[in-house]
NUMI-952403 format. One record per residue: x, y, z of N, C-alpha, C, O in turn; residue number from 1. Coordinates in nm, 3 decimals. Example, Ala and Ser with C-alpha at 12.3 -4.5 7.8 and 13.67 -1.06 7.14 Angstrom:
2
SITE    n.xx    n.yy    n.zz   ca.xx   ca.yy   ca.zz    c.xx    c.yy    c.zz    o.xx    o.yy    o.zz num
SITE   1.319  -0.569   0.780   1.230  -0.450   0.780   1.320  -0.330   0.780   1.424  -0.332   0.846   1
SITE   1.285  -0.225   0.708   1.367  -0.106   0.714   1.290   0.003   0.787   1.341   0.114   0.804   2
% end
This chain:
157
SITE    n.xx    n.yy    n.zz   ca.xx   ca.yy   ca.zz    c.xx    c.yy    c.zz    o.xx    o.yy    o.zz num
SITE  -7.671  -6.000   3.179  -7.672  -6.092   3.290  -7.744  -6.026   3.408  -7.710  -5.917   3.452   1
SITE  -7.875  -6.123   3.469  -7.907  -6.072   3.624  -7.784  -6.023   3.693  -7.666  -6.058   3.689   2
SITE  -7.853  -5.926   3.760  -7.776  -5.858   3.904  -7.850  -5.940   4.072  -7.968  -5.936   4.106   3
SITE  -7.763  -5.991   4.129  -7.830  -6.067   4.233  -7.771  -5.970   4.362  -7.656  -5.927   4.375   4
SITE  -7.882  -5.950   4.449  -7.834  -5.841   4.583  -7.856  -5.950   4.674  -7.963  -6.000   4.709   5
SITE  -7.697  -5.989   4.717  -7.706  -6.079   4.844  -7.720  -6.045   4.995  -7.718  -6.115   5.097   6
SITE  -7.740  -5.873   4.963  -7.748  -5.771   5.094  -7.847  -5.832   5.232  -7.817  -5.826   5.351   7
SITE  -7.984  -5.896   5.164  -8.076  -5.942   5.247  -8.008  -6.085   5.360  -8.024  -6.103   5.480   8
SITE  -7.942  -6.153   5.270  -7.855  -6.273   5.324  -7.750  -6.224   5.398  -7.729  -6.292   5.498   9
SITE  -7.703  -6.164   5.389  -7.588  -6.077   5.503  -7.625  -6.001   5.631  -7.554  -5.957   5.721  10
SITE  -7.779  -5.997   5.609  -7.796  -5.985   5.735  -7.881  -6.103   5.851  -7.903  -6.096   5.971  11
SITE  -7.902  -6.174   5.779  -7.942  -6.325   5.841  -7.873  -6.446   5.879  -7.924  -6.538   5.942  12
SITE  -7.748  -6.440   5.833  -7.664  -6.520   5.867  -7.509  -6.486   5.900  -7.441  -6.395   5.852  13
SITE  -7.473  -6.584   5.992  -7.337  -6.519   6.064  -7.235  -6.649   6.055  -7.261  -6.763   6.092  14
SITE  -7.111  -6.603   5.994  -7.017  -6.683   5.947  -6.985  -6.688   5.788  -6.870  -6.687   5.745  15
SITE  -7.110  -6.694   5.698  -7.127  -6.707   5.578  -7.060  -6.604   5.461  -7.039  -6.631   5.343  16
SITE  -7.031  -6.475   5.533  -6.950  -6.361   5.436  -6.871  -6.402   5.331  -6.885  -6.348   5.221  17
SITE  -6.768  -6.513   5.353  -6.660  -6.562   5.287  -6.767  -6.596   5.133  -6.784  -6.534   5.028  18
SITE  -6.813  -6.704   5.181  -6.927  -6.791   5.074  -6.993  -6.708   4.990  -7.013  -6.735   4.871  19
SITE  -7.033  -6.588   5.054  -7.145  -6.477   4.992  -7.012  -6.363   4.923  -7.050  -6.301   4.824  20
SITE  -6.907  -6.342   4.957  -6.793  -6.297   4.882  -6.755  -6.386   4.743  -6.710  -6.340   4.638  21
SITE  -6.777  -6.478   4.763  -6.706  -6.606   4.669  -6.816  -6.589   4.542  -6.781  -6.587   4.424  22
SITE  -6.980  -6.576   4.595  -7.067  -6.542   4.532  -7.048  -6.440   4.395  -7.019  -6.439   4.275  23
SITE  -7.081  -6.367   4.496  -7.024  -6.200   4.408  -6.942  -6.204   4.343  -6.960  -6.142   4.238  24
SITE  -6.833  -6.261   4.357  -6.683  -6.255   4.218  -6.757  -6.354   4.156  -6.801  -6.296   4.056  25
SITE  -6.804  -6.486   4.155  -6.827  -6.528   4.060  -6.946  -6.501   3.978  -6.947  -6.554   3.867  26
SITE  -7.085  -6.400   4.027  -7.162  -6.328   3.969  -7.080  -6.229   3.867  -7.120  -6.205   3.753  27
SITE  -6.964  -6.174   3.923  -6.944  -6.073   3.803  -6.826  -6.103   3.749  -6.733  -6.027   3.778  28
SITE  -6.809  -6.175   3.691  -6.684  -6.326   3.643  -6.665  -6.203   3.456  -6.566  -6.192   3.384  29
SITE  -6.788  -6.144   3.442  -6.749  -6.038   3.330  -6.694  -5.963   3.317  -6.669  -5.914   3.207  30
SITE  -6.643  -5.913   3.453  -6.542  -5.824   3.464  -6.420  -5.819   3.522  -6.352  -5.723   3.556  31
SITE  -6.392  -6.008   3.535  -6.280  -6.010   3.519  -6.167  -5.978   3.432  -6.175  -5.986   3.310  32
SITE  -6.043  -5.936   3.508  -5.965  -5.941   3.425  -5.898  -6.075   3.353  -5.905  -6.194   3.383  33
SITE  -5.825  -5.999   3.238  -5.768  -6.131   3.117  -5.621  -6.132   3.088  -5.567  -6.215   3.015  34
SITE  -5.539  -6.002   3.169  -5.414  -6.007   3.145  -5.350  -5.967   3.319  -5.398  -5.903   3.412  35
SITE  -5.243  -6.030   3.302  -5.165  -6.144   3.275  -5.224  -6.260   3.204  -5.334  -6.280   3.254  36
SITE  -5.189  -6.372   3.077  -5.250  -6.491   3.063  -5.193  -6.603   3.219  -5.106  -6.583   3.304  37
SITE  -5.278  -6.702   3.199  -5.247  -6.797   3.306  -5.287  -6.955   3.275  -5.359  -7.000   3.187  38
SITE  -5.209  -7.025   3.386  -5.266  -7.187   3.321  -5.270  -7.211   3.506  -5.225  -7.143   3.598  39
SITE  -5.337  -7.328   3.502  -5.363  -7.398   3.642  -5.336  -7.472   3.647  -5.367  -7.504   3.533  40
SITE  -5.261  -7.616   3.713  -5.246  -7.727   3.626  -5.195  -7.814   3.741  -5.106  -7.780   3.818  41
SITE  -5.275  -7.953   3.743  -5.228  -8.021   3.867  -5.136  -8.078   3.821  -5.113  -8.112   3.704  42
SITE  -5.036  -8.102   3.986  -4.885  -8.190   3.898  -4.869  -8.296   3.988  -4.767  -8.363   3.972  43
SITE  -4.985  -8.346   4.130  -4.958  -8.430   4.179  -5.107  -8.481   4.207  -5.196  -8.473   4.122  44
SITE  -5.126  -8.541   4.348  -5.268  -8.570   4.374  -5.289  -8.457   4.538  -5.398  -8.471   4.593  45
SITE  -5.218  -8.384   4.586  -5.221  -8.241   4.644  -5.159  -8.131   4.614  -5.158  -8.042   4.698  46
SITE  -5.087  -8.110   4.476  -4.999  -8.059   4.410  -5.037  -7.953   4.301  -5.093  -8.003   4.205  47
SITE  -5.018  -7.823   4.296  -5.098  -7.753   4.176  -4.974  -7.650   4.175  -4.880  -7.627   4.251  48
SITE  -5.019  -7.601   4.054  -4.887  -7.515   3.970  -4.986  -7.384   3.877  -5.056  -7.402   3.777  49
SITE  -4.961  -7.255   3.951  -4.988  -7.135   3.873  -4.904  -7.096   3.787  -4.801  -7.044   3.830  50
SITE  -4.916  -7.105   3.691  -4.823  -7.062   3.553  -4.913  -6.896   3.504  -5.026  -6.872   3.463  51
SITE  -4.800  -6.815   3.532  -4.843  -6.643   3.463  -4.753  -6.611   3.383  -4.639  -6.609   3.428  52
SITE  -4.770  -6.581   3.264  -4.678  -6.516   3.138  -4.692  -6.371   3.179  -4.793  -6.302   3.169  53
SITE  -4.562  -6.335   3.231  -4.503  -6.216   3.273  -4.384  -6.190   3.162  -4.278  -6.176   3.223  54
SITE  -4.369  -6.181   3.039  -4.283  -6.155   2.945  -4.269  -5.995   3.003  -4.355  -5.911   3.030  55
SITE  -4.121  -5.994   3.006  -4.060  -5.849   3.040  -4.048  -5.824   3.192  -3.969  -5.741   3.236  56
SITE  -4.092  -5.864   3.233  -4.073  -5.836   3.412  -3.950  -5.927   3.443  -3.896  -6.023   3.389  57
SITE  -3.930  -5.844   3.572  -3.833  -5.957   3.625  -3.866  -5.952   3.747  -3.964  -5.894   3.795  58
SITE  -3.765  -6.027   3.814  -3.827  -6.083   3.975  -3.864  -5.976   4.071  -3.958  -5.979   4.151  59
SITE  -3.787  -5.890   4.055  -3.796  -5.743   4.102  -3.908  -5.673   4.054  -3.929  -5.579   4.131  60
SITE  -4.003  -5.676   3.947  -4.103  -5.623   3.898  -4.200  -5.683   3.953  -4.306  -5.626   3.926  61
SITE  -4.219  -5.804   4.042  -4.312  -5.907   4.032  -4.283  -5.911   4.246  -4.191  -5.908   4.327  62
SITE  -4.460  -5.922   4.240  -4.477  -5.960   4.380  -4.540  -6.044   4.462  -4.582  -5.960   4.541  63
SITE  -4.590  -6.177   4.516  -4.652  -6.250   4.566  -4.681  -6.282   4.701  -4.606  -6.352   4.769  64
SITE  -4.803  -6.227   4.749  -4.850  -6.203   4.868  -4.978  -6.326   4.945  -5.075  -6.348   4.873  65
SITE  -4.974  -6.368   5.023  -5.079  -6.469   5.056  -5.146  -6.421   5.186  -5.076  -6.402   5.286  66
SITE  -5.292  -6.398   5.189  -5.317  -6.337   5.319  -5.427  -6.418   5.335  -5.499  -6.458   5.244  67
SITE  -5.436  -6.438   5.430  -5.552  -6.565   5.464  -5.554  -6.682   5.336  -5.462  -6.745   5.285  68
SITE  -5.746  -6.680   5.301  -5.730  -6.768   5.165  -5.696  -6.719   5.018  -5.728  -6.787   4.920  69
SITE  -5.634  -6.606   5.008  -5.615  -6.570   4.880  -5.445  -6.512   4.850  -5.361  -6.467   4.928  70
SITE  -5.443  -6.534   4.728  -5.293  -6.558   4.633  -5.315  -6.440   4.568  -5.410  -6.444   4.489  71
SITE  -5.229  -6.289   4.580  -5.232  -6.206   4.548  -5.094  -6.185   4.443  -4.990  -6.182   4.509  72
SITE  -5.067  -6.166   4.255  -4.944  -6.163   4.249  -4.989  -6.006   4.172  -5.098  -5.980   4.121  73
SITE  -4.862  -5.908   4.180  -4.854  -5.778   4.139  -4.725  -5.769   4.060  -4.619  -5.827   4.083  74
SITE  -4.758  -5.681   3.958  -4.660  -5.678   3.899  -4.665  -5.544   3.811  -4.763  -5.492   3.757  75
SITE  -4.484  -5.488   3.814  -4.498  -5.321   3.821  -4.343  -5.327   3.751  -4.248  -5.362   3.821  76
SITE  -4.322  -5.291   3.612  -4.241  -5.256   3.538  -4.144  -5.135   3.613  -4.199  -5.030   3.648  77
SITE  -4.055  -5.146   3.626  -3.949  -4.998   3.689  -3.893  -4.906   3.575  -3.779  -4.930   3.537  78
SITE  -3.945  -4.829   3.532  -3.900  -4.763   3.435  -3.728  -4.723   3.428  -3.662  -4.681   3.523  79
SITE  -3.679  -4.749   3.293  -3.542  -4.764   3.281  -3.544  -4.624   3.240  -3.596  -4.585   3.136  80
SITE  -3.478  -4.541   3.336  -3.476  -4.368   3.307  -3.323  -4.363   3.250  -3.304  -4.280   3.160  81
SITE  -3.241  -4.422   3.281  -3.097  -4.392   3.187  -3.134  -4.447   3.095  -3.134  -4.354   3.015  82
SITE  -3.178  -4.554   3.024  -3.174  -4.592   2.890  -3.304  -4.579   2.783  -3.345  -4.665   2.706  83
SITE  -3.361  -4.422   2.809  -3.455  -4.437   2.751  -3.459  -4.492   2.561  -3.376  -4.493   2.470  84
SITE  -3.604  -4.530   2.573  -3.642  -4.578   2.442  -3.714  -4.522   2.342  -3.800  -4.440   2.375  85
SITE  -3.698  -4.547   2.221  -3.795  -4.484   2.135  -3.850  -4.595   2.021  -3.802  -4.621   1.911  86
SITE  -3.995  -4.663   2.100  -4.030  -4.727   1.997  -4.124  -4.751   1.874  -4.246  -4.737   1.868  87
SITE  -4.031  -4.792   1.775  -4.130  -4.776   1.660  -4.274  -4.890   1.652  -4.363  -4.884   1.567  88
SITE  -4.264  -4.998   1.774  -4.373  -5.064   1.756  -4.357  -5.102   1.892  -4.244  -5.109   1.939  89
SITE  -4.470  -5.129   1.968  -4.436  -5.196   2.096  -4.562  -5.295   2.117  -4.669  -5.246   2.153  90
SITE  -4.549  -5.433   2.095  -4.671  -5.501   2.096  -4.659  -5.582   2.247  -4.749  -5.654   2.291  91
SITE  -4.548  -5.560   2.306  -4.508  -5.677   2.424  -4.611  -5.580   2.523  -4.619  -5.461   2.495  92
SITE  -4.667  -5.619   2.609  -4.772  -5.580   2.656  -4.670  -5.576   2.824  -4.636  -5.683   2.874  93
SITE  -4.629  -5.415   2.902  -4.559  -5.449   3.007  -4.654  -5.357   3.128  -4.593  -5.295   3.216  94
SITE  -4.800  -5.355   3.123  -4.841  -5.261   3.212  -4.904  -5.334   3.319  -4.951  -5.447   3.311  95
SITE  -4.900  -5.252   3.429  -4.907  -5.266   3.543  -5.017  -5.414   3.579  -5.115  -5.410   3.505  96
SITE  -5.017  -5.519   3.660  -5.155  -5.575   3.690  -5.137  -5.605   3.818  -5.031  -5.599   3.881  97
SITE  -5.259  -5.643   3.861  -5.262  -5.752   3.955  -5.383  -5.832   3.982  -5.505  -5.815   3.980  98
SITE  -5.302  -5.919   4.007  -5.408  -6.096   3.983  -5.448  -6.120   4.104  -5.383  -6.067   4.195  99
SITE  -5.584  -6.219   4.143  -5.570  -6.255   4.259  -5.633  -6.392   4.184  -5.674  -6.411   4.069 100
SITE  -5.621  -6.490   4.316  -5.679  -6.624   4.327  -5.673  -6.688   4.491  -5.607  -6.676   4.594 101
SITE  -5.789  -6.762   4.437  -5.907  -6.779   4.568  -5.829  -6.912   4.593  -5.825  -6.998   4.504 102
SITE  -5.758  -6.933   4.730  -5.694  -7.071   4.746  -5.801  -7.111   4.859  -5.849  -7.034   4.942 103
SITE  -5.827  -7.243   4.847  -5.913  -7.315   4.907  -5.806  -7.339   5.019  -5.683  -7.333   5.010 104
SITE  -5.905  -7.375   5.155  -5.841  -7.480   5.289  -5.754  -7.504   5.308  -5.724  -7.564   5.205 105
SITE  -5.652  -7.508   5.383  -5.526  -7.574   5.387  -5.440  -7.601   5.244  -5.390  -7.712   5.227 106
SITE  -5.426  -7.493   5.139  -5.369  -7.482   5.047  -5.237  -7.395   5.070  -5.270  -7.277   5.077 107
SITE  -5.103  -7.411   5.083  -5.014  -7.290   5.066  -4.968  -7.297   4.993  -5.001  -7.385   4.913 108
SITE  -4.848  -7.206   4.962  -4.781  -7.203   4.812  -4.617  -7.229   4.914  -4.590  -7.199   5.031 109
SITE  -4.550  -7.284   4.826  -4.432  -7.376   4.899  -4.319  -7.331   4.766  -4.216  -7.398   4.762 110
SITE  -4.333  -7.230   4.668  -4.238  -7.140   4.595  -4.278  -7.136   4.498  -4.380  -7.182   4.448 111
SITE  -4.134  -7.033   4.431  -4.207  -6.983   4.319  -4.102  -6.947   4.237  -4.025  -6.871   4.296 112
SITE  -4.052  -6.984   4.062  -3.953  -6.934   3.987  -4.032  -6.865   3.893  -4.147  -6.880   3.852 113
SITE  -3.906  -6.753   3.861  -3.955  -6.694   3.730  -3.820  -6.738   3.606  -3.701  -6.716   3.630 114
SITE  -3.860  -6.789   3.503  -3.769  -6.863   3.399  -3.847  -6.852   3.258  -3.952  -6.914   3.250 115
SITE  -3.810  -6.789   3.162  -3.840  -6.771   3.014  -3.972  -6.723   3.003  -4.070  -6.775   2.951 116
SITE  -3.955  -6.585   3.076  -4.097  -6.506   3.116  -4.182  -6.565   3.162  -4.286  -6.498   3.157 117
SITE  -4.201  -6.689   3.222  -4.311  -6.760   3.321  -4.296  -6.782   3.456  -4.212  -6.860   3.502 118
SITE  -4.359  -6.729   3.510  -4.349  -6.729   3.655  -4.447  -6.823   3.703  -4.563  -6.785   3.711 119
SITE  -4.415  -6.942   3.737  -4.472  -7.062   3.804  -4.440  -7.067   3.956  -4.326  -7.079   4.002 120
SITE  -4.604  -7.049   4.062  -4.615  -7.056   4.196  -4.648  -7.253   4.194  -4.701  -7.320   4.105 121
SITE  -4.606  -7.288   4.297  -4.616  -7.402   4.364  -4.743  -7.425   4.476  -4.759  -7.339   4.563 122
SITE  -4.799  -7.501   4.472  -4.894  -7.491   4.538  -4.954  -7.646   4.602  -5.005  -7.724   4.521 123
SITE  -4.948  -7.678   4.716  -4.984  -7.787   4.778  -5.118  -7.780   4.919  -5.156  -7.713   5.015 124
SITE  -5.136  -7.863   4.865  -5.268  -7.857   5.008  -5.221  -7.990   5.099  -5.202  -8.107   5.067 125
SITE  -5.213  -7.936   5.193  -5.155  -8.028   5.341  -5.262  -7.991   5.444  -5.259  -7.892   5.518 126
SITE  -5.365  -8.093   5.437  -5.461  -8.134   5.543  -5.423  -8.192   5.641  -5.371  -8.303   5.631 127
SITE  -5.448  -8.110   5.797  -5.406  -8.131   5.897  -5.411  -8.268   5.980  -5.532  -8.283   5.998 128
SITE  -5.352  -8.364   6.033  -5.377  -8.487   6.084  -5.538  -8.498   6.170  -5.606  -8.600   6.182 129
SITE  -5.569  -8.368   6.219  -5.701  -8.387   6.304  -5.819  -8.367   6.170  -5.932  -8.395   6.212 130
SITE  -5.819  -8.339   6.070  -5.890  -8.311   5.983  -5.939  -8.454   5.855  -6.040  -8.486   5.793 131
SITE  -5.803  -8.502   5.869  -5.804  -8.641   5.802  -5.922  -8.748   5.842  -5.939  -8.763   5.963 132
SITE  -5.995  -8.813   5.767  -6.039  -8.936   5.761  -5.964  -9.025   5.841  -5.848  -9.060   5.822 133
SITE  -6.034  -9.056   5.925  -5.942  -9.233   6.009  -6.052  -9.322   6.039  -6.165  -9.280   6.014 134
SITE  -6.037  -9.448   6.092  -6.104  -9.534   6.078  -6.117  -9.556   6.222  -6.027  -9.526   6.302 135
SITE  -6.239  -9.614   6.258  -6.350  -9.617   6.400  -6.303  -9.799   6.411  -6.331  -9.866   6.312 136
SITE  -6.250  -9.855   6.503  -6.311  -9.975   6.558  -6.467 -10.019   6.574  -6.540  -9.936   6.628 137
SITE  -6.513 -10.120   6.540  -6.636 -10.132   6.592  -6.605 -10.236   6.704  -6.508 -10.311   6.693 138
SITE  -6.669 -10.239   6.785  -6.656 -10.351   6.911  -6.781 -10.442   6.858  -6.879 -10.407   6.791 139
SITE  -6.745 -10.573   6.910  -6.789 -10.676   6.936  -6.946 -10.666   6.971  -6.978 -10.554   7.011 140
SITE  -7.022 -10.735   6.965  -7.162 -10.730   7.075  -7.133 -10.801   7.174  -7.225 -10.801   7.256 141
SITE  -7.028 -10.873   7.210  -7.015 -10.943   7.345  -6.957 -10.878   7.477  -6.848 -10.822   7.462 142
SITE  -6.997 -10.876   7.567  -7.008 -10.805   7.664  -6.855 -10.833   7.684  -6.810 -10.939   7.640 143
SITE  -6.751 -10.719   7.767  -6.608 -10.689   7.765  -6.611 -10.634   7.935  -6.687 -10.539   7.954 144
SITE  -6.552 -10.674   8.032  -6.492 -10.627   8.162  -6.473 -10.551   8.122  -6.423 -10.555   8.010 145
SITE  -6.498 -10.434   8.183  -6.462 -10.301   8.220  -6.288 -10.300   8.293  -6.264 -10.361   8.397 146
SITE  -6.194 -10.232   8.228  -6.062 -10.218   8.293  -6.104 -10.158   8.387  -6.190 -10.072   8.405 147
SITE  -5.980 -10.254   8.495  -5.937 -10.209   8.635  -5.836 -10.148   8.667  -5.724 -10.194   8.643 148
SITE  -5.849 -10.064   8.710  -5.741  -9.947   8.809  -5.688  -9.993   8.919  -5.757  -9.985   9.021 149
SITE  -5.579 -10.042   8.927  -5.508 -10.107   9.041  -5.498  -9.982   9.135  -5.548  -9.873   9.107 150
SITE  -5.443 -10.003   9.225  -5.409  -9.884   9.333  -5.482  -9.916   9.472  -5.566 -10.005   9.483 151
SITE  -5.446  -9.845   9.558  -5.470  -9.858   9.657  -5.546  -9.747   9.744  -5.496  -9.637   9.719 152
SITE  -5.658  -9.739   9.843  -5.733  -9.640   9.911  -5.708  -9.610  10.047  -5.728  -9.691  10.137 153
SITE  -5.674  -9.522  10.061  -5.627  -9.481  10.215  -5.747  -9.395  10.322  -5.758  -9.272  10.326 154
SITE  -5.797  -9.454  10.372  -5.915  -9.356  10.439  -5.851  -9.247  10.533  -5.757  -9.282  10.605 155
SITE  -5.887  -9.143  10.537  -5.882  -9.073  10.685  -5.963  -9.137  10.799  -6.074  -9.189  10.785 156
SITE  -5.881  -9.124  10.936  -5.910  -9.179  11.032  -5.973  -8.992  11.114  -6.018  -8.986  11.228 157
% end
């Protein structure tokens, strides 16, 4: 795959970093990671649901951070030092990760359970009333009096 240097564009334009960040991860989309598995999945018409198969963690192993536009979850096994183990096969996969995801605009996450090793975040986008679509009157072409201001004028003498 081309290598694209957006270095020249970063210095010509101001505001755009985010966009030209957004770039770059998705230029190198090959080296993303693949574990944790995950599903995305809308459940309303502003409503979305992160589903991560965290088999073996528990809530305490598991962390979810939101800093500006991005959904950071970490997750860190605590080693059980009194009960150590000795295993003859270990296919459950419990090492360290962490995920991120790119939340668009006015997206927050409004909670989050962990239940039969799946940890499902909640996720709603609540667009602000000044941001919303509303609808314009059109006036008439017929000419309309100008409102009057009642009141009264007091001159200095």
């Amino acid at each position: 795959m081309r290598q694209f240097d957006l270095a020249p564009l970063y210095r010509s334009t101001v505001g755009f970093d985010r966009l030209f960040s957004a770039l770059d991860q998705f230029v190198s989309a090959d080296a993303a990671p693949t574990y944790p598995p995950y599903n995305i999945e809308r459940t309303g018409e502003n409503a979305y649901r992160i589903t991560v198969a965290v088999a073996g963690f528990t809530d305490s192993d598991l962390a979810i951070e939101v800093k500006e536009n991005a959904l950071t979850l970490k997750g860190e096994r605590k080693s059980d030092a009194d009960k150590p183990a000795e295993f003859l096969h270990q296919g459950i996969a419990a090492r360290a990760f962490e995920r991120r995801f790119q939340l668009a605009d006015y997206v927050q996450v409004t909670g989050a359970t962990l239940e039969n090793g799946l940890l499902h975040i909640d996720l709603v986008r609540e667009i602000p009333e000044a941001k919303k679509p509303r609808q314009i009157q059109i006036a008439s072409g017929r000419a309309t009096a100008a409102p009057v201001i009642e009141g009264s004028v007091q001159q200095a003498a």
